[in-house]
C-alpha positions in Angstrom: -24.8 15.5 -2.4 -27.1 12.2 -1.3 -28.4 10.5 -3.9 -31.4 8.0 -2.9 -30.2 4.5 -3.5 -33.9 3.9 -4.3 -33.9 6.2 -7.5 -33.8 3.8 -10.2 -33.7 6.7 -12.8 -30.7 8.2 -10.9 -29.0 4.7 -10.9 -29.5 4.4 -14.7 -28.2 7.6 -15.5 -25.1 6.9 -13.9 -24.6 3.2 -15.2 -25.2 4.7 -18.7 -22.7 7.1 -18.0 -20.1 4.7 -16.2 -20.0 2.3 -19.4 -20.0 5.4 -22.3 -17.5 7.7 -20.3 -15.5 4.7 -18.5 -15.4 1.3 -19.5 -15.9 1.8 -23.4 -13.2 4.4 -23.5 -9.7 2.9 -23.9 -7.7 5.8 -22.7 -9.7 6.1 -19.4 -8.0 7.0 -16.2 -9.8 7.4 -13.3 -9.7 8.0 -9.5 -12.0 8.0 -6.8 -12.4 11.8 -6.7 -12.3 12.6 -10.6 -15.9 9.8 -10.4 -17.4 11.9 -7.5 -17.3 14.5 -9.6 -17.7 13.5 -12.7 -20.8 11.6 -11.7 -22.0 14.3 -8.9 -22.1 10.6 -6.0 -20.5 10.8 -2.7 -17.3 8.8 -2.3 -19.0 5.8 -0.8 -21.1 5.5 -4.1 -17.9 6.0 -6.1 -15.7 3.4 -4.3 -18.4 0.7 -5.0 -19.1 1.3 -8.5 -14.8 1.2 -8.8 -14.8 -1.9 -6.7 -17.5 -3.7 -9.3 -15.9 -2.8 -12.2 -12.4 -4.5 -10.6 -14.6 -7.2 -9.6 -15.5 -7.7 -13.1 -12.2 -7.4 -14.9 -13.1 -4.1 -16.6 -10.4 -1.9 -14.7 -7.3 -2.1 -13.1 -5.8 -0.1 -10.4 -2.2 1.1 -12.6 -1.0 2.7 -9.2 -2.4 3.4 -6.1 -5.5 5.3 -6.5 -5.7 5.3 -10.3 -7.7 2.9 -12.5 -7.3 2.5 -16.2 -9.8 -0.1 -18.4 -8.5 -3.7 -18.9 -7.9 -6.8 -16.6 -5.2 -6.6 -15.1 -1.3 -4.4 -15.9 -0.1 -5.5 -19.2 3.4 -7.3 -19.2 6.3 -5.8 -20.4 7.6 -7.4 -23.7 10.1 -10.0 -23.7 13.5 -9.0 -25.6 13.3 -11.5 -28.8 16.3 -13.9 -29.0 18.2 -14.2 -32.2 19.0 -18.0 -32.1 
């Protein structure tokens, strides 16, 4: 489906969407494809709004093709050291 670029009420819909759905929800996975449809955008539209939110440190890709909320992959723990 095309969506006018132009359609500022379009536009907002989706932003408010993006940040209650996606970037204020911890547990959020997403990919490409589950944002096309989730948001009814092509793929173009979908790959840019995943590319801003990297660009702003609010996702991270966890593998290749998935995203998950937070800056970058969380370390693994360091074994603590009895001294």
């Amino acid at each position: 489906m095309a969506i006018d670029r132009r359609d500022q009420r379009r536009r907002a819909d989706v932003i408010r969407l993006v940040v209650d759905q996606i970037v204020r929800n911890p547990e959020s996975r997403v990919t490409i494809k589950n944002l096309e449809d989730f948001l009814n955008i092509p793929d173009d539209a979908a790959k840019r709004i995943m590319n801003n939110l990297v660009k702003a440190g609010l996702m991270y890709e966890v593998k290749p093709g998935v995203w998950t909320k937070g800056k970058h992959a969380p370390r693994p723990a360091r074994p603590r050291r009895d001294v």
